[in-house]
VEXBA-509741 format. One record per residue (C-alpha): residue number from 1; z, x, y; residue in one letter. Coordinates in steps of 0.05 Angstrom, whole numbers. Example, Ala and Ser with C-alpha at 12.3 -4.5 7.8 and 13.67 -1.06 7.14 Angstrom:
<nodes>
+-----+--------+--------+--------+----+
!   i !     up !   east !  north ! aa !
+-----+--------+--------+--------+----+
!   1 !    156 !    246 !    -90 !  A !
!   2 !    143 !    273 !    -21 !  S !
+-----+--------+--------+--------+----+
</nodes>
This chain:
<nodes>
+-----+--------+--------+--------+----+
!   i !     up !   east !  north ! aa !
+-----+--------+--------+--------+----+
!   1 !  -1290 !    732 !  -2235 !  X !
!   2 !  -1279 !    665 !  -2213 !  X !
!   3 !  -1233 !    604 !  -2252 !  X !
!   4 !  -1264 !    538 !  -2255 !  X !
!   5 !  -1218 !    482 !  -2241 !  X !
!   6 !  -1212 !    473 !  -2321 !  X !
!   7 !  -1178 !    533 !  -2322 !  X !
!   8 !  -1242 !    577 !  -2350 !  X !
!   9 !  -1255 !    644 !  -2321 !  X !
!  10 !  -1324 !    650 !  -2296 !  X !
!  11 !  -1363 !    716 !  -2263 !  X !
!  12 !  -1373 !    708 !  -2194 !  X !
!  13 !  -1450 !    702 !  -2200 !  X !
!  14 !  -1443 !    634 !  -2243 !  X !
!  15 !  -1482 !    572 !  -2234 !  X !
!  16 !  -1470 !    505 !  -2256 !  X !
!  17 !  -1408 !    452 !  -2256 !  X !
!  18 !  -1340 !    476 !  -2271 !  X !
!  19 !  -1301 !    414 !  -2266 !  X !
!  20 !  -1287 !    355 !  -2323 !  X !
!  21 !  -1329 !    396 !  -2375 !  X !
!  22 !  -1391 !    366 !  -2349 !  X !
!  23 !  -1437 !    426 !  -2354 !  X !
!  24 !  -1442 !    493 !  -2396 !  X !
!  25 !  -1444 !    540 !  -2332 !  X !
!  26 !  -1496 !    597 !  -2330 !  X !
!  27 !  -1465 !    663 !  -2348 !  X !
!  28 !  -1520 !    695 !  -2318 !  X !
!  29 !  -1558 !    673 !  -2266 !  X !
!  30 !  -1638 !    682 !  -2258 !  X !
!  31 !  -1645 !    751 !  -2225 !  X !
!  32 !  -1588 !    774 !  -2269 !  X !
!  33 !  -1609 !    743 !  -2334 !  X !
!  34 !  -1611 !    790 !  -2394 !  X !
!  35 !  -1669 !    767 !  -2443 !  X !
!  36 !  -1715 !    821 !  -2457 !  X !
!  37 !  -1671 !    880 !  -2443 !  X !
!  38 !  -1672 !    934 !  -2493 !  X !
!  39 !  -1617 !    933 !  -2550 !  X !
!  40 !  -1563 !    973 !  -2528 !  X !
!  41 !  -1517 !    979 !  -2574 !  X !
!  42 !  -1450 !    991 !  -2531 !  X !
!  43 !  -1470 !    921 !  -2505 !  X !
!  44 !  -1492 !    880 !  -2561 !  X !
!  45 !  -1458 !    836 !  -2602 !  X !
!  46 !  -1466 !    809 !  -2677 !  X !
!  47 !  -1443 !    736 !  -2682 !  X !
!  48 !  -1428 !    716 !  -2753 !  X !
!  49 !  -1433 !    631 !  -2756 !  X !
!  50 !  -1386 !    610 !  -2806 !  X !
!  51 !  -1380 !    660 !  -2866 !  X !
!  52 !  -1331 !    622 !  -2895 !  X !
!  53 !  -1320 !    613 !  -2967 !  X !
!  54 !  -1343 !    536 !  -2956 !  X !
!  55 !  -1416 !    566 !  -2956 !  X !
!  56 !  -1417 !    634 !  -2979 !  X !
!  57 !  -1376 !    634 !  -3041 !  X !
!  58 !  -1377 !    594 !  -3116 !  X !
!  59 !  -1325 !    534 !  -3107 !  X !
!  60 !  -1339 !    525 !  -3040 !  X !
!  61 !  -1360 !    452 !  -3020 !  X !
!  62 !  -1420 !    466 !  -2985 !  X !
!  63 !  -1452 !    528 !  -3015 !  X !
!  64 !  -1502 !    473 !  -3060 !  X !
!  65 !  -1531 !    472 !  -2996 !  X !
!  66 !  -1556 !    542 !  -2985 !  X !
!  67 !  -1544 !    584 !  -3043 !  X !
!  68 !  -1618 !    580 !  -3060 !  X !
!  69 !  -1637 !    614 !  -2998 !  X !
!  70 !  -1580 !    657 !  -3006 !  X !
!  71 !  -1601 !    677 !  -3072 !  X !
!  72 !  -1676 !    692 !  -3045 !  X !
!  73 !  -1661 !    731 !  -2987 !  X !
!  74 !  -1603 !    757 !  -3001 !  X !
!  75 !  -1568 !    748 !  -2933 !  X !
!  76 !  -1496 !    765 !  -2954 !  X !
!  77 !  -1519 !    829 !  -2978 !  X !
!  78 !  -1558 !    842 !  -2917 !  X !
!  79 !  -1506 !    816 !  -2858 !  X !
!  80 !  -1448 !    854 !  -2898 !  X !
!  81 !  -1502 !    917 !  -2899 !  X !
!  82 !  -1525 !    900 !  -2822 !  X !
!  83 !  -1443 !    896 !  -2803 !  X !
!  84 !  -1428 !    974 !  -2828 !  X !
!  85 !  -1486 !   1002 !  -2798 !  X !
!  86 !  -1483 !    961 !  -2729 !  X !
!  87 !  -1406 !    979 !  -2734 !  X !
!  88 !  -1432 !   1052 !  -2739 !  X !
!  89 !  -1473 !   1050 !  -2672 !  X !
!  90 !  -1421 !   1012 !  -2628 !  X !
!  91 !  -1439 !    948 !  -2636 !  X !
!  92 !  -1377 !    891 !  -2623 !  X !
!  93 !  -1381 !    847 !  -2686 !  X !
!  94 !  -1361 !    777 !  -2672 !  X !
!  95 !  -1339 !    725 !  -2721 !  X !
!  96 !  -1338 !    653 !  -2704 !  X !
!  97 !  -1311 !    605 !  -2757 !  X !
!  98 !  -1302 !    533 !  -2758 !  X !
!  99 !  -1236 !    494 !  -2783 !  X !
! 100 !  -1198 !    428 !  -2786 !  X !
! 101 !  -1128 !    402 !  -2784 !  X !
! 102 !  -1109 !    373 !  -2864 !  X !
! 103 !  -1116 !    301 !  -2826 !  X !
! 104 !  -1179 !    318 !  -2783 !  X !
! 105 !  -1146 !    294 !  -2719 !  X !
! 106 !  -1184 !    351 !  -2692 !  X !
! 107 !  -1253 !    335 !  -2720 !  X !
! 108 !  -1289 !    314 !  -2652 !  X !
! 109 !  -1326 !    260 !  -2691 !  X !
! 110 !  -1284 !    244 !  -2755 !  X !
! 111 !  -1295 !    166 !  -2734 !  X !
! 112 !  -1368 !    167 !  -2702 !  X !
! 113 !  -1397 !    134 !  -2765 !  X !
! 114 !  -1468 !    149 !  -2732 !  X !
! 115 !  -1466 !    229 !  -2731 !  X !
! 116 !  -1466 !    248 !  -2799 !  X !
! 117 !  -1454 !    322 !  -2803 !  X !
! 118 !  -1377 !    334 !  -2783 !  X !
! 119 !  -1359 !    266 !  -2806 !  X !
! 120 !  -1383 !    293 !  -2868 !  X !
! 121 !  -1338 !    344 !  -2859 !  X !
! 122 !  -1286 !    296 !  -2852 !  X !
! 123 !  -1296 !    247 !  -2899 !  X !
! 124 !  -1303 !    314 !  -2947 !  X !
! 125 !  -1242 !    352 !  -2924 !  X !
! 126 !  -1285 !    406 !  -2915 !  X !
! 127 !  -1268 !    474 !  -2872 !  X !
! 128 !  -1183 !    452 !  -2873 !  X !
! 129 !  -1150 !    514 !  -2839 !  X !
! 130 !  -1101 !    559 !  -2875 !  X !
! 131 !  -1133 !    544 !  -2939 !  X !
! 132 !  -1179 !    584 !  -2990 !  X !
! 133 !  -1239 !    544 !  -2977 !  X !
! 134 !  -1240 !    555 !  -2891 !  X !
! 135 !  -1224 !    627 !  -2901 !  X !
! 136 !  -1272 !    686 !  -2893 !  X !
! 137 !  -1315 !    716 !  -2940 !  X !
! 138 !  -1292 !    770 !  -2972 !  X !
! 139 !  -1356 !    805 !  -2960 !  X !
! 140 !  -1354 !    794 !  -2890 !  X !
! 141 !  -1286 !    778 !  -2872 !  X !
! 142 !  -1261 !    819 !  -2807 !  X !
! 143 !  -1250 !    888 !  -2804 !  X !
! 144 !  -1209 !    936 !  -2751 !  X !
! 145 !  -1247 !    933 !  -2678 !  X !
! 146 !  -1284 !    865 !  -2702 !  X !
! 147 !  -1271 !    801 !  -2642 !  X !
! 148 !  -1253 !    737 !  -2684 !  X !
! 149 !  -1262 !    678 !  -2642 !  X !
! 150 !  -1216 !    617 !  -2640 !  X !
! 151 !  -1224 !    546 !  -2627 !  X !
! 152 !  -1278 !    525 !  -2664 !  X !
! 153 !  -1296 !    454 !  -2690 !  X !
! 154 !  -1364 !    427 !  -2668 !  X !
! 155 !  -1438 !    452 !  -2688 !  X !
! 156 !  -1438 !    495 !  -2625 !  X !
! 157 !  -1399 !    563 !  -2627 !  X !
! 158 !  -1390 !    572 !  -2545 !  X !
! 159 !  -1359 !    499 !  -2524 !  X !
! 160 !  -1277 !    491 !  -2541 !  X !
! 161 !  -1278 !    568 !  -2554 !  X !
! 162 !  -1264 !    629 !  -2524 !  X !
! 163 !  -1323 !    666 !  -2549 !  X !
! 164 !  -1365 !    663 !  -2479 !  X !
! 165 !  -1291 !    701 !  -2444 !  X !
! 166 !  -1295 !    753 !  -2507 !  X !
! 167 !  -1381 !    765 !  -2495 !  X !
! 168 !  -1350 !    782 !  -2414 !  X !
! 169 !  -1298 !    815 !  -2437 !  X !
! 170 !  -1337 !    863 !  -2479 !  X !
! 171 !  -1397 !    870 !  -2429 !  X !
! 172 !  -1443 !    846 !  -2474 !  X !
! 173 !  -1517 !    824 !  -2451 !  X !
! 174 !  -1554 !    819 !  -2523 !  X !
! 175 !  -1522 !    777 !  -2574 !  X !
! 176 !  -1554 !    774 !  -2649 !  X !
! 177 !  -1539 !    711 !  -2686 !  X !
! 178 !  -1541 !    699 !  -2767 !  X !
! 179 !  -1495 !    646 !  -2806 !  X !
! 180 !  -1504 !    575 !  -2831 !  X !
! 181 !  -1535 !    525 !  -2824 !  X !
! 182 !  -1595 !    564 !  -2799 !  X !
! 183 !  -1622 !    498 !  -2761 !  X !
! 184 !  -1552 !    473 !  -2742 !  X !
! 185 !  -1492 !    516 !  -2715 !  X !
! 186 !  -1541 !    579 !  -2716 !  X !
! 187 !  -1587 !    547 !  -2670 !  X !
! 188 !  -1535 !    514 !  -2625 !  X !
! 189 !  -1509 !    587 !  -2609 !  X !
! 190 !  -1576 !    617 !  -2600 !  X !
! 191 !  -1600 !    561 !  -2561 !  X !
! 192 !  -1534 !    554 !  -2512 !  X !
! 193 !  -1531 !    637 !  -2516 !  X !
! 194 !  -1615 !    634 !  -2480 !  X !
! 195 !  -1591 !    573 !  -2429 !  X !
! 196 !  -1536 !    615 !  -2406 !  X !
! 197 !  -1571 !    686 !  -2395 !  X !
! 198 !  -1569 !    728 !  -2449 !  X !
! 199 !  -1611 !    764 !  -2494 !  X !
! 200 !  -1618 !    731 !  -2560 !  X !
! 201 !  -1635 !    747 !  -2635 !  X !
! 202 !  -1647 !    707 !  -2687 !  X !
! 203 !  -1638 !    753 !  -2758 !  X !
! 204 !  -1681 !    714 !  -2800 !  X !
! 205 !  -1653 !    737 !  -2860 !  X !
! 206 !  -1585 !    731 !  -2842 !  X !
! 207 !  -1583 !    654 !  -2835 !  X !
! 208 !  -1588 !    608 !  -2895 !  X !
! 209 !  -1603 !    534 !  -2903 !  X !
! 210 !  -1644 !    493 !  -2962 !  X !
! 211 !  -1701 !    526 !  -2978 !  X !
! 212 !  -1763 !    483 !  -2938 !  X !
! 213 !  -1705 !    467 !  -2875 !  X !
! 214 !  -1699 !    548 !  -2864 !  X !
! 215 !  -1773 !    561 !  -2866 !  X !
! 216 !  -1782 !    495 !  -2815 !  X !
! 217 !  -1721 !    526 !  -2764 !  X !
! 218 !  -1752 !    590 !  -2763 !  X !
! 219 !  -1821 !    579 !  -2763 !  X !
! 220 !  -1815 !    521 !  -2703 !  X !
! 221 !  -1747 !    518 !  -2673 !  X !
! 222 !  -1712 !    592 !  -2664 !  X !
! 223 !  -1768 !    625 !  -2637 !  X !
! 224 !  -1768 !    580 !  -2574 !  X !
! 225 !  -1691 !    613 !  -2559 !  X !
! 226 !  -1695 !    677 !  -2586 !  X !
! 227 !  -1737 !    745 !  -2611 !  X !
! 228 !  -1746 !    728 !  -2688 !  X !
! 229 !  -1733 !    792 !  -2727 !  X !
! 230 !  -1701 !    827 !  -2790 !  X !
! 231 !  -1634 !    853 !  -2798 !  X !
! 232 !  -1668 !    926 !  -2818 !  X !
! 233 !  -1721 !    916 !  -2753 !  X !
! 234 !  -1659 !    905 !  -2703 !  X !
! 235 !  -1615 !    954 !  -2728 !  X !
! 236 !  -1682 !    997 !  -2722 !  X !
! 237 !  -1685 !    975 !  -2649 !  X !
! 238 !  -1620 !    992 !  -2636 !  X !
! 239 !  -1603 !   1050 !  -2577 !  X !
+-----+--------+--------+--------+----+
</nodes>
């Protein structure tokens, strides 16, 4: 391993700028570079984008966006169902959630009136830590063995957060992503997760968004990052 001057530990093989946050290093570079590689399940992980309360549960402030989808394809049910078995053949389950100080002094763009989607969040008090709405689903909230990552408050699981030091940590070269918004902070973690080496799944019916926005993500944007494929298909694939 090698530490950037921010501070970051970095394998030894790594690419790209450490200092002043200016680049998202490689994890892993070209001739070590994991997409493609079977599913092993001792070195896979299942990242769960933001199944908070906020979108998964009634009285949440953002679940009129997706419960539609959730309703169709039953993601809860299959994530929660795709967690026990994936649990059951080694698989790390990660959970990455996303919160905000009462005041929002930590919401990275709480005053950029041009980027509408966390000043949203702002102007909404949405995802305010320590309280029922930022908390976990009780369907998938973490269980013994389970990595919860900190940090988190952008669209963009990896940067701010320790989750790229847990993936090392845990020797893991295939991560499988499913959460909300299926064409925001799903597809920042698949898409940063391909630019920096690993092996990457999209579980297309573990992601939710409005109904015509979900189809769009999948069918056009997801599949340029990732192998598309079901929760029951990859747990299938599994060795």
């Amino acid at each position: 391993m090698g530490i950037c001057s921010n501070g970051m530990a970095r394998p030894v093989n790594t690419m790209g700028i450490c200092s002043n946050g200016m680049s998202h290093p490689l994890t892993f570079i070209s001739d070590d570079a994991k997409g493609g590689v079977a599913y092993v399940a001792a070195k896979t992980a299942l990242v769960l984008i933001e199944y908070q309360n906020e979108f998964t549960t009634r009285g949440g402030l953002q679940i009129y966006a997706v419960r539609d989808v959730m309703q169709d394809t039953k993601m809860l049910e299959n994530t929660a169902k795709l967690c026990v078995e994936a649990r059951a053949k080694g698989v790390k389950v990660f959970h990455t959630p996303i919160t905000f100080k009462n005041n929002m002094s930590d919401n990275p763009n709480k005053s950029n009136k041009r980027l509408g989607l966390l000043r949203g969040c702002a102007d909404g008090g949405v995802f305010v830590a320590n309280t029922w709405n930022s908390a976990f689903s009780e369907a998938l909230a973490p269980q013994e063995g389970d990595v919860v990552v900190s940090g988190g408050k952008g669209l963009d699981a990896f940067p701010g957060t320790n989750l790229e030091q847990l993936l090392l940590k845990h020797d893991v070269h295939t991560v499988a992503v499913g959460g909300f918004l299926t064409n925001c902070s799903v597809e920042s973690a698949v898409r940063t997760s391909c630019e920096k080496g690993f092996n990457v799944v999209s579980l297309i019916d573990c992601a939710a968004l409005s109904a015509g926005s979900q189809k769009a993500a999948i069918a056009a944007t997801l599949g340029m990052c990732s192998a598309l494929t079901t929760s029951t298909a990859f747990l299938d694939a599994l060795k």
